[in-house]
C-alpha positions, 0 to 999 in steps of 0.5 A, spaced: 112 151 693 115 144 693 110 140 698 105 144 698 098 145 697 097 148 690 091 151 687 091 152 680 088 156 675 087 156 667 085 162 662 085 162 655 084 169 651 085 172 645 084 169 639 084 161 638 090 157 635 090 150 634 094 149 641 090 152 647 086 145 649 091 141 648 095 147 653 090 145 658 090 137 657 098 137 658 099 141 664 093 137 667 097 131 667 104 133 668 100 137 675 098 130 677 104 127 675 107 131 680 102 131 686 103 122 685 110 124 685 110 127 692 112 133 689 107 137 692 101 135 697 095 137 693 093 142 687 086 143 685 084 146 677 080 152 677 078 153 670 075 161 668 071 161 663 072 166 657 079 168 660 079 174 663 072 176 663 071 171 667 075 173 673 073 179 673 065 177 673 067 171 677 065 165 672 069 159 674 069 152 675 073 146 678 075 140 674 073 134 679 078 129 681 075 124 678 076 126 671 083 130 671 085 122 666 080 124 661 082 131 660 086 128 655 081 127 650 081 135 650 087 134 645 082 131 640 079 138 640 080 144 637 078 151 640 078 153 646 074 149 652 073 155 656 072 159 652 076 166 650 075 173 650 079 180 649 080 184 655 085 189 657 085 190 663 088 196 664 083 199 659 078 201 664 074 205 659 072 199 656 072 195 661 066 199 664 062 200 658 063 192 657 060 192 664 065 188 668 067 193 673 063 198 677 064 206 676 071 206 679 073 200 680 079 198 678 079 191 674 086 189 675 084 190 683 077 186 682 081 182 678 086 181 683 081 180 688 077 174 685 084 171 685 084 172 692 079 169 694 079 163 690 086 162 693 090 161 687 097 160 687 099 159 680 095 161 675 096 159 667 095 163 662 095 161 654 094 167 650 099 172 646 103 176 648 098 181 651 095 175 655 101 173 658 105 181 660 097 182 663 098 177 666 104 179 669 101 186 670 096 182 675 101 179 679 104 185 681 099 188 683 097 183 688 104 183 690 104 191 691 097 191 693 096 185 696 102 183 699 101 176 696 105 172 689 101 169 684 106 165 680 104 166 673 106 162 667 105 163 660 104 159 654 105 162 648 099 161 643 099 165 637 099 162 630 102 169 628 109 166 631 111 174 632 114 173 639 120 175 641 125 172 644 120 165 643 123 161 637 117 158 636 109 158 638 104 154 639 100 153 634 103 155 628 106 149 625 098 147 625 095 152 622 100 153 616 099 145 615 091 147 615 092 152 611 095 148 606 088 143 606 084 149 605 088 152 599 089 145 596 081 145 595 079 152 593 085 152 589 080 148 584 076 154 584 081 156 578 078 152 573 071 155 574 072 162 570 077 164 565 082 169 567 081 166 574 085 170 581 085 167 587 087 171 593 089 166 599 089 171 605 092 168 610 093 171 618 098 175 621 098 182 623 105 184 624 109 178 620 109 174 613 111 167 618 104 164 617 103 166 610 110 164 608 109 157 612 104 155 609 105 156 601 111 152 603 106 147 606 102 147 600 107 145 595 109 139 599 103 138 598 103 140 590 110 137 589 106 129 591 101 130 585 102 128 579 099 131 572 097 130 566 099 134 559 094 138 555 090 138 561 089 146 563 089 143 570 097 143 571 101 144 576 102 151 575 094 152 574 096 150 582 102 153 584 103 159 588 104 165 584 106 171 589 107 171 597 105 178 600 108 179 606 108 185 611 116 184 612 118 185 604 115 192 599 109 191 595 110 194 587 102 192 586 105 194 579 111 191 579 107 184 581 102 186 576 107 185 570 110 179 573 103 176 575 099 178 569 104 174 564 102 168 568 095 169 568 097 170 559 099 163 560 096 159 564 089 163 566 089 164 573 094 166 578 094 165 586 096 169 591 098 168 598 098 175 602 098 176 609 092 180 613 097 185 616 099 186 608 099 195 606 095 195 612 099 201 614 097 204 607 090 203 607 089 205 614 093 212 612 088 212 606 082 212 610 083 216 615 085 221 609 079 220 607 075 222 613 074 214 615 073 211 621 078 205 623 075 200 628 080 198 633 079 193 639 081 194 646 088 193 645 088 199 641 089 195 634 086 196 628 081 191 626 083 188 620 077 185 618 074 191 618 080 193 613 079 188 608 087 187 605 086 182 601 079 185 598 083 192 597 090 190 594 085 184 589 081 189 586 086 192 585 091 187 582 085 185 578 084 190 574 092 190 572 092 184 570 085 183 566 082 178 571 075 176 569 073 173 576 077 174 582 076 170 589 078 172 595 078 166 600 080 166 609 083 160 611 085 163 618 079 161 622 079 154 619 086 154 621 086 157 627 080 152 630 084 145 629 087 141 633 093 141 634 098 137 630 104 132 632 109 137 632 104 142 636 103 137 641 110 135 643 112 142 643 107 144 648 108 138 653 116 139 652 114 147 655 108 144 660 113 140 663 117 146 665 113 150 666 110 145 672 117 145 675 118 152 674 111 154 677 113 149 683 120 152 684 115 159 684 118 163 679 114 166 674 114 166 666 113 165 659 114 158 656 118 157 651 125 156 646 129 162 649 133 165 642 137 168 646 140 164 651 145 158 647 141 153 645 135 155 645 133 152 652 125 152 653 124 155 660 120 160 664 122 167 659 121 174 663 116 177 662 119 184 661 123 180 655 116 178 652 113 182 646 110 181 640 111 184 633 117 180 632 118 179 624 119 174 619 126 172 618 126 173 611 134 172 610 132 165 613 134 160 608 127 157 607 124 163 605 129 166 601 128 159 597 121 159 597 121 166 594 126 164 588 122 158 587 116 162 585 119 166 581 118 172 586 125 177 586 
């Protein structure tokens, strides 16, 4: 595509993650930079509101050229500003109960049609891993169907940091630090009741990786404060006490003897447990019992509507005589920041590349590839992209933070 006249189009979807504005700001600039540069002879930014929902009912816009230099302040803002969406386009059903297809249409066509006849060329899309292998889904089929290439070049947002072979994803370093903040406030709460349990439920369906990170984010930040003896306010009153994460087994009765000498001690315990914790478990129990599981378009199962962090907090509760328990989410504060100095560099390392690589047309999702040496950040083939990948955790750093807790 060098040298020529490029249409650009920008989608964001799934849920929000510090990272999808400032995804928009960088690849805006380095657009530009590449059209002063001579490297192509136009480019225009197509923005489609609420991801793909906003392709298939045509609701878009186009950032006028007077103002691609202030996109740059979007990386003051958190969310996303054009809006998010889950929809599969493969899922016809839901698609046509949503009211975005007719009887019988199929949204990948219709989604393909309207990126023909917005003349796209290259089209961003920031989301997960089911974003982006729909995205390419899409390409193929106007390339099958249609005879025409769309170039499509992911960015990988996903707070989860589960994705293979990405060695990191946008977002996730802020919202560990985030999450930080948050429990450096509600971790006050212990002194409000005797026998006080916090339960800290951080995001993360699949992997412990958010949770993990930020417990040790947390105890940076614990590490900095000074305490005075005699007062119940101590830094063990402030400590994290447990990390439960879907890569290592919960014995809810082992950790109860464990936590409960804690409580004994100091009168409160703080838990830090991951959303996707037991969901396994507690998804097996309902449908025993006759209950209906509610899942998204993605077929999976919604986790709010599960609860963990309320299921396995009653239940340690009661094992370690808890006279209060408070079960605090910190993943919507988390996930709605702006993204922080480590996020932004990340991001407009693998917006630079991506440009270069949309501009040499060869599609993909942006990031450092693990598999290759190095880790080199660059357009990774779709059909190497997934989701699920899990916490390390033989890693150093949390083989550490667990025998600092005190946790086996």
């Amino acid at each position: 595509m060098s040298g020529q006249h490029i249409n650009v189009g920008f989608m964001t979807s799934g849920g929000l993650a510090p990272c999808l504005a400032s995804s928009i700001a960088y690849l805006v600039k380095y657009w530009a930079e590449a059209l002063r540069a001579g490297e192509i002879s136009g480019v225009t930014f197509r923005c489609y509101i609420d991801g793909y929902k906003g392709i298939l009912t045509d609701d878009s816009f186009l950032i006028p050229e007077d103002q691609w230099d202030n996109v740059q302040c979007l990386h003051e803002c958190g969310g996303s500003p054009i809006g998010n969406s889950r929809v599969k386009l493969t899922n016809v059903a839901d698609c046509l109960k949503r009211g975005f297809v007719e009887e019988g249409m199929d949204p990948l066509e219709k989604a393909s049609q309207r990126l023909i006849a917005d003349k796209i060329n290259v089209i961003h899309t920031i989301g997960g891993d089911d974003t982006n292998t729909q995205a390419a889904e899409l390409s193929a089929h106007i390339l099958e169907a249609h005879g025409g290439k769309v170039v499509v070049i992911g960015m990988p947002k996903t707070i989860d940091n589960d994705v293979y072979p990405i060695q990191q994803t946008f977002g996730a370093d802020t919202a560990a630090e985030q999450g930080a903040l948050y429990f450096n406030n509600v971790v006050s709460e212990h002194s409000a009741n005797p026998r006080m349990l916090i339960c800290h439920e951080c995001m993360g369906r699949d992997c412990g990786y958010l949770t993990a990170a930020t417990a040790l984010k947390y105890r940076e930040l614990l590490s900095k404060k000074t305490f005075v003896p005699g007062f119940t306010s101590s830094k063990m009153a402030r400590d994290v006490h447990a990390i439960w994460i879907p890569e290592l087994p919960l014995d809810i009765e082992a950790e109860a003897a464990r936590l409960g000498k804690i409580m004994d001690e100091h009168g409160c315990v703080n838990v830090f447990m991951s959303e996707g914790c037991g969901v396994k478990e507690i998804i097996h129990e309902m449908e025993k019992d006759g209950k209906a599981v509610i899942r998204d378009s993605f077929g999976h199962a919604k986790l709010d509507s599960i609860n963990p962090g309320k299921y396995y907090s009653e239940k340690l509760s009661k094992l370690i005589k808890a006279e209060k328990t408070l079960v605090q989410k910190s993943g919507y504060f988390s996930r709605a920041a702006m993204s922080n100095d480590f996020d932004r560099d990340l991001i407009g390392k693998c917006a630079k590349e991506g440009v270069k690589s949309a501009i040499a047309g060869v599609s993909g999702c942006m990031g450092a590839d693990e598999d290759k040496d190095g880790c080199p950040i660059r357009a990774i083939e779709f059909d190497r992209v997934a989701g699920g990948k899990p916490l390390n955790v033989k890693a150093p750093w949390v083989q550490q933070l667990l025998s600092d807790i005190g946790q086996a």
